[in-house]
C-alpha positions as CSV (number, residue, x, y, z in Angstrom):
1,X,21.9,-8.6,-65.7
2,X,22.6,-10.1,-69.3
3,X,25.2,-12.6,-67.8
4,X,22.3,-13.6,-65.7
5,X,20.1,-14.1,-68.6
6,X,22.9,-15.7,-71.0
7,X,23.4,-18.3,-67.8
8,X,19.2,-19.4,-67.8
9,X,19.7,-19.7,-71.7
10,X,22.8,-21.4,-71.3
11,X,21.1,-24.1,-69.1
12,X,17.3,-23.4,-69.7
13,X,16.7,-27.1,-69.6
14,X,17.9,-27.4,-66.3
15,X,16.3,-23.6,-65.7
16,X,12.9,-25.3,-66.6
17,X,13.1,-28.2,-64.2
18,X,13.8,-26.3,-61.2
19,X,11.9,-23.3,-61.3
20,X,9.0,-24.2,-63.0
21,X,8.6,-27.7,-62.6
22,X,9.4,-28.4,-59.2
23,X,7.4,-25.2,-58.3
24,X,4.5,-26.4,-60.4
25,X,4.3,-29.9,-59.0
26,X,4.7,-28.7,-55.1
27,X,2.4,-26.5,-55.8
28,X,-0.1,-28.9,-57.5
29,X,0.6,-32.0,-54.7
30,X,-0.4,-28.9,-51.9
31,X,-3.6,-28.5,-53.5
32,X,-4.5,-31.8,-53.4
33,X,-3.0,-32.4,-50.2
34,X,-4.2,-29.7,-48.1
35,X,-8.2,-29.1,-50.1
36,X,-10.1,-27.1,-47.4
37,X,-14.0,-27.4,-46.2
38,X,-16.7,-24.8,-47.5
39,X,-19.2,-24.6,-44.6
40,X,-22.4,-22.8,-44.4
41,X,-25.8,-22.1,-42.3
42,X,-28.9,-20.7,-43.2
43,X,-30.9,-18.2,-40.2
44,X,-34.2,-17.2,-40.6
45,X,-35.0,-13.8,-38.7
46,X,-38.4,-12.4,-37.9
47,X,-39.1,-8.7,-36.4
48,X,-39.0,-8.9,-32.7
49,X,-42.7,-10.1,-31.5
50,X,-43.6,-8.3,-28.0
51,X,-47.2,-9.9,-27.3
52,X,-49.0,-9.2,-31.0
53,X,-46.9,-5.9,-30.9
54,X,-44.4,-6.1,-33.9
55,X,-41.3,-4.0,-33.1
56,X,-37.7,-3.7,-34.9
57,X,-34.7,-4.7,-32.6
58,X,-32.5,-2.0,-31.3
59,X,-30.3,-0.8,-34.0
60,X,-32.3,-1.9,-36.9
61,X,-33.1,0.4,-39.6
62,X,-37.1,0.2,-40.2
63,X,-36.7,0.7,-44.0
64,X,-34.7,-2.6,-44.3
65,X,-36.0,-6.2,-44.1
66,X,-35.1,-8.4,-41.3
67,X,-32.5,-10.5,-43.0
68,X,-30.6,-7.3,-44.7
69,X,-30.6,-5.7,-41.1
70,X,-29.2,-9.4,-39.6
71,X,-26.3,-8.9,-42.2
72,X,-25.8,-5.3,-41.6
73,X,-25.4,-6.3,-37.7
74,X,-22.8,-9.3,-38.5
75,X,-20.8,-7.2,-41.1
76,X,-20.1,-5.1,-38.1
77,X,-20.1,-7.8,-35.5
78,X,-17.4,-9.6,-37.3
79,X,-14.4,-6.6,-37.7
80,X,-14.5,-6.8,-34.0
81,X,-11.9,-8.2,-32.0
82,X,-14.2,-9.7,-29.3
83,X,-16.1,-11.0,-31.7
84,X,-12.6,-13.2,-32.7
85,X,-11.4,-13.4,-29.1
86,X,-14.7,-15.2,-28.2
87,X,-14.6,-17.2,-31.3
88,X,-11.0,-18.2,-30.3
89,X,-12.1,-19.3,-27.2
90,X,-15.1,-21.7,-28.6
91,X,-12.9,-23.3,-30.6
92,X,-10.3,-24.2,-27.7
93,X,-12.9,-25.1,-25.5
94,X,-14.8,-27.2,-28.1
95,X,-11.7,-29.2,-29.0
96,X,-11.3,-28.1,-32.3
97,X,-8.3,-26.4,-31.4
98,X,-5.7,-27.6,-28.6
99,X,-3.7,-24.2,-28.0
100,X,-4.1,-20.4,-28.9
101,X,-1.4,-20.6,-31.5
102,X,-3.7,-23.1,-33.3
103,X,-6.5,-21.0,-33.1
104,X,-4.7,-17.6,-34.5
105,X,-3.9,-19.3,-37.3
106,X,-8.0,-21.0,-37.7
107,X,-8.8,-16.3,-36.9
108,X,-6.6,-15.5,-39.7
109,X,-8.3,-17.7,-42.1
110,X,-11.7,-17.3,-41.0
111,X,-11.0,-13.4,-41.2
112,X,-10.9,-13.3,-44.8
113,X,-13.6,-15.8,-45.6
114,X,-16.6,-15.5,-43.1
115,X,-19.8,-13.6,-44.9
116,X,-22.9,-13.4,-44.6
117,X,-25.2,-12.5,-47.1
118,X,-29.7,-11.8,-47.2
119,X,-31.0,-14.9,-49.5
120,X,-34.2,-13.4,-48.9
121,X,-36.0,-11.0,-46.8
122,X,-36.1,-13.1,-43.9
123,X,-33.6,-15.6,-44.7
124,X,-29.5,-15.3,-44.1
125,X,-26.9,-17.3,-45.3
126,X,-23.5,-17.9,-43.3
127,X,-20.5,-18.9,-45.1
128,X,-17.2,-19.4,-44.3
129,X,-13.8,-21.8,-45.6
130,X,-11.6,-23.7,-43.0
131,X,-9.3,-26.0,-43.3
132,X,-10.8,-28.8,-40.9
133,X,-14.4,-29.6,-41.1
134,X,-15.3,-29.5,-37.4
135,X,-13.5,-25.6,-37.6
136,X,-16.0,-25.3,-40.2
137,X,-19.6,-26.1,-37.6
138,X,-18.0,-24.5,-34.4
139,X,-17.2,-21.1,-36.3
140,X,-20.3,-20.8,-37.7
141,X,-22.2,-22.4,-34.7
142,X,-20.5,-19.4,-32.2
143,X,-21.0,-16.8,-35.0
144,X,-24.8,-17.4,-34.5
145,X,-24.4,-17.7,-30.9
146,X,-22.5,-14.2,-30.7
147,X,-24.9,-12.7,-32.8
148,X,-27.7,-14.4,-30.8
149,X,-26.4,-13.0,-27.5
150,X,-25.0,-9.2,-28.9
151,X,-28.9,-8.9,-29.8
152,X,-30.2,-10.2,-26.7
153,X,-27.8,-7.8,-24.5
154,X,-28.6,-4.8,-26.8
155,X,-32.3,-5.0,-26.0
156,X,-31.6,-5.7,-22.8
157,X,-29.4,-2.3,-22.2
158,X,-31.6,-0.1,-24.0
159,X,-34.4,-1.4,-21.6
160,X,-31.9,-0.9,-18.6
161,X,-31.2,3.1,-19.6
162,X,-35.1,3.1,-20.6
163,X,-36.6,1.7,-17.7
164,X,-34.1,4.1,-15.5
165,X,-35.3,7.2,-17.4
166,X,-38.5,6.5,-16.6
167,X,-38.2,5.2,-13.0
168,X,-37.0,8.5,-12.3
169,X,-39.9,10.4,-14.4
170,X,-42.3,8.4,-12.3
171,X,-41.3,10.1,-9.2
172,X,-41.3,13.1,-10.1
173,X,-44.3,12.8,-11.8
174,X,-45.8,10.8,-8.1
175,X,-44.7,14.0,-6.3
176,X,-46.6,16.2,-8.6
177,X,-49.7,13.9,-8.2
178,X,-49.3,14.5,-4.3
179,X,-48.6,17.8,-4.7
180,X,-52.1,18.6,-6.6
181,X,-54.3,16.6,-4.4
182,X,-52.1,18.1,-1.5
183,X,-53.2,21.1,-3.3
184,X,-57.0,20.2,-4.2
185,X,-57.5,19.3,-0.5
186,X,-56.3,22.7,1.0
187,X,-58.3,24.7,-0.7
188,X,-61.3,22.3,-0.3
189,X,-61.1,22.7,3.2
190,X,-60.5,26.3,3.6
191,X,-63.8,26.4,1.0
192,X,-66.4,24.7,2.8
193,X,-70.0,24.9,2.0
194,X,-73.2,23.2,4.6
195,X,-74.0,19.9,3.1
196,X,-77.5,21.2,1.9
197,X,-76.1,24.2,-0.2
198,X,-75.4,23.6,-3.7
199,X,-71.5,25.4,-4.5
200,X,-71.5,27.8,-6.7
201,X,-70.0,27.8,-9.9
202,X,-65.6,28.0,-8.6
203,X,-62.9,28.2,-11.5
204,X,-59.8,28.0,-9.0
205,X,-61.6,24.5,-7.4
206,X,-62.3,23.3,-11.3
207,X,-58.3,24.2,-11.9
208,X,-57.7,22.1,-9.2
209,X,-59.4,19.2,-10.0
210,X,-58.4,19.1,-13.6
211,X,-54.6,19.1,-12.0
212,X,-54.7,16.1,-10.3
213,X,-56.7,14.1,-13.1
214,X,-53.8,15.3,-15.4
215,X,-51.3,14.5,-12.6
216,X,-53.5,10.7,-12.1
217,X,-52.8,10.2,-16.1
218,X,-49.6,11.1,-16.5
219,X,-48.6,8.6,-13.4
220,X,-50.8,6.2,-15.1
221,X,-49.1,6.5,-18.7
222,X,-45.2,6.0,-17.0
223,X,-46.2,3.4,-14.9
224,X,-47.6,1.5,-18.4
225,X,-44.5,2.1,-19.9
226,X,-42.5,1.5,-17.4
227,X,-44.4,-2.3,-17.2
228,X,-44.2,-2.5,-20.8
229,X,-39.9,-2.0,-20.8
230,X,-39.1,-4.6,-17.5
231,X,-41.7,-6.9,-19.4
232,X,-39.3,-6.3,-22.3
233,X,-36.3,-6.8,-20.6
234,X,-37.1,-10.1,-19.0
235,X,-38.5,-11.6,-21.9
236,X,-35.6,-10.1,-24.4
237,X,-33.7,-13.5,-24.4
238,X,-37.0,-15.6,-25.3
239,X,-38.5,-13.2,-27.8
240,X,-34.7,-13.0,-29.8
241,X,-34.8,-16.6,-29.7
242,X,-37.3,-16.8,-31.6
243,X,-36.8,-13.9,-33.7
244,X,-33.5,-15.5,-34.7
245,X,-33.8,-19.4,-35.5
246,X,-31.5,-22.0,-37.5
247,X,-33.6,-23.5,-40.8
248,X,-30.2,-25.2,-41.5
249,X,-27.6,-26.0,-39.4
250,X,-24.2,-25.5,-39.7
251,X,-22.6,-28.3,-42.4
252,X,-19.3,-29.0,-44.6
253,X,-18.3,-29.5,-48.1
254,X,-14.8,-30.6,-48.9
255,X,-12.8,-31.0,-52.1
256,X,-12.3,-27.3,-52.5
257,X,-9.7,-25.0,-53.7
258,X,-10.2,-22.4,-50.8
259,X,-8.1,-19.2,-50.4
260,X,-6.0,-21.0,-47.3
261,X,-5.0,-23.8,-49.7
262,X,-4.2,-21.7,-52.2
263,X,-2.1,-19.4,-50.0
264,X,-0.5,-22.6,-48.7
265,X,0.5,-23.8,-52.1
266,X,2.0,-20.2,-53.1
267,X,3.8,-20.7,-50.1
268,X,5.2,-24.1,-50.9
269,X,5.5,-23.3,-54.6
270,X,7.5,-20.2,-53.7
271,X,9.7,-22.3,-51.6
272,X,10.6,-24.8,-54.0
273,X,11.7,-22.3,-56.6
274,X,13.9,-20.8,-53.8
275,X,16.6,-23.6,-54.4
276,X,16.5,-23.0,-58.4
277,X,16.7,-19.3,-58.4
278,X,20.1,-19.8,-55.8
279,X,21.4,-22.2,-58.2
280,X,21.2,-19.7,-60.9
281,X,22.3,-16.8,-59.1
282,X,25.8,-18.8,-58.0
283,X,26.3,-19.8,-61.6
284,X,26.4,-16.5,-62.7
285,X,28.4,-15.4,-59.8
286,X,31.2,-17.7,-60.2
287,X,30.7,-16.7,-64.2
288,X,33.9,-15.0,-65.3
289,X,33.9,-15.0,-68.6
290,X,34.2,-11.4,-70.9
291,X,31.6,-10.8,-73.1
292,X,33.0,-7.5,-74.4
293,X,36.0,-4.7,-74.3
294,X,34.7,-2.8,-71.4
295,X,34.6,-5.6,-69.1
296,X,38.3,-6.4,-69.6
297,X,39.0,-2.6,-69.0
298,X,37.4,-2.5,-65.8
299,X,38.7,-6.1,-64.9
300,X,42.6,-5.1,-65.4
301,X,42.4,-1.6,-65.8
302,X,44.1,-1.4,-69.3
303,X,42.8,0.2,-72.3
304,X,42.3,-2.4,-75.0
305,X,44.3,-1.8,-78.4
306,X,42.8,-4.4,-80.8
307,X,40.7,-7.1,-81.3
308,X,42.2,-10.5,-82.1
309,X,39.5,-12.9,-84.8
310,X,38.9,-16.1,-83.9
311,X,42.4,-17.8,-84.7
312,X,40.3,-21.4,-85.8
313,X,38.2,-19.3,-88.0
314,X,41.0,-18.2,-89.8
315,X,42.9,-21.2,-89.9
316,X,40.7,-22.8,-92.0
């Protein structure tokens, strides 16, 4: 290790040149060469509107404000693989991309940098760094479209499993209906009175009755909500269209440090000290020179007996 260090001291001008220098200015000229794009879009999302009836969209918490629910669904949305597979796809299809390979390597910066955050309580900001500007508008541009469609199928499969549930508690609650009346007829008939007499006073006929007005209302009730979840369900993709809309579309900066251009100029940085460092490491391999006793004894394998001075120093 010290005939390492002796060696960089030895030749620390040359030590200095090539693994700092050379580092520093490949790593300098990457930064300027390779600046990336800062890109960004602004949402604005309301509460699903049904009619006048103000509702929260299926998985939102009701205690949270539109936009902070909106980022709460795209922190999740964006850890997801689809979510990147889909992404991938855009861009190829788009043109930003030409193969897969390109776009794996767009998916592992964009996994690092994409955010959004609530600039407001209805408004959400999108940002993300790329390295090409149009990268920049499609990721954000499928982001919101991802987003746009995850809520639109999520309503529509809660109204799916809803409108099911209640299909089949409409039935049921039909045959009940039938089964009452069935039930208020029988006994109507096997209870006749002459037109001109007024009936006395019957609890089993007013039992009845009041079962097949409870029967009517309960049929009544399902078939309002069952109205109420297919209207829901066709009119899921217009209603989140509105409830999710673009104040500012998706734009570019450029001129900017971002974390891919720094990672590409550690990279090149790294890679021009690599030639330096293997210079210095064969200079003190093919070093041979004995700094002290020891090294001679395990050199030869002889036991040293003296020391001889400096002959020059004692010449004069």
């Amino acid at each position: 290790m010290f005939k390492y260090l002796e060696v960089v001291f030895r030749h620390w001008v040359r030590f200095a040149l090539l693994c700092l220098a050379l580092p520093l200015i490949a790593g300098g000229a990457a930064l300027y060469l390779f600046q990336g794009k800062d890109g960004s879009a602004q949402l604005w999302v309301d509460n699903p509107s049904y009619i006048g009836n103000i509702q929260t969209a299926s998985g939102w918490n009701q205690y949270l404000t539109p936009a902070q629910n909106t980022v709460d669904s795209l922190d999740q949305l964006i850890l997801t693989d689809t979510f990147y597979q889909r992404l991938g796809q855009a861009l190829i299809d788009s043109g930003a991309v030409k193969s897969w390979s390109d776009a794996n390597l767009v998916l592992g910066d964009v996994r690092g940098t994409l955010t959004a955050a609530a600039s407001g309580s209805h408004l959400v900001t999108i940002k993300v760094e790329c390295r090409d500007a149009a990268v920049c508008v499609q990721v954000l541009t499928t982001t919101i479209a991802v987003h746009r469609d995850w809520l639109i199928q999520t309503e529509k499969q809660q109204a799916d499993v809803a409108s099911k549930f209640y299909t089949s508690q409409l039935q049921v609650a039909k045959q009940n209906q039938q089964a009452a009346i069935a039930a208020f007829n029988a006994y109507v008939a096997s209870h006749q009175y002459p037109p001109n007499v007024i009936r006395p006073p019957d609890p089993e006929l007013d039992r009845l009755q009041s079962d097949v007005q409870q029967a009517q209302t309960q049929v009544d009730a399902l078939q309002d909500k069952l109205q109420g979840i297919q209207f829901s369900n066709e009119a899921a993709a217009e209603i989140d269209q509105t409830a999710l809309r673009v104040i500012d579309p998706p734009t570019t900066s450029g001129g900017r440090f971002t974390q891919a251009t720094k990672k590409i100029a550690a990279i090149i940085a790294a890679g021009a000290a690599v030639p330096g460092i293997a210079y210095f490491v064969f200079l003190g391999w093919i070093d041979r020179t004995t700094r002290n006793p020891k090294e001679i004894e395990s050199r030869i394998g002889v036991r040293v007996v003296s020391l001889i001075g400096d002959l020059a120093a004692k010449s004069s």
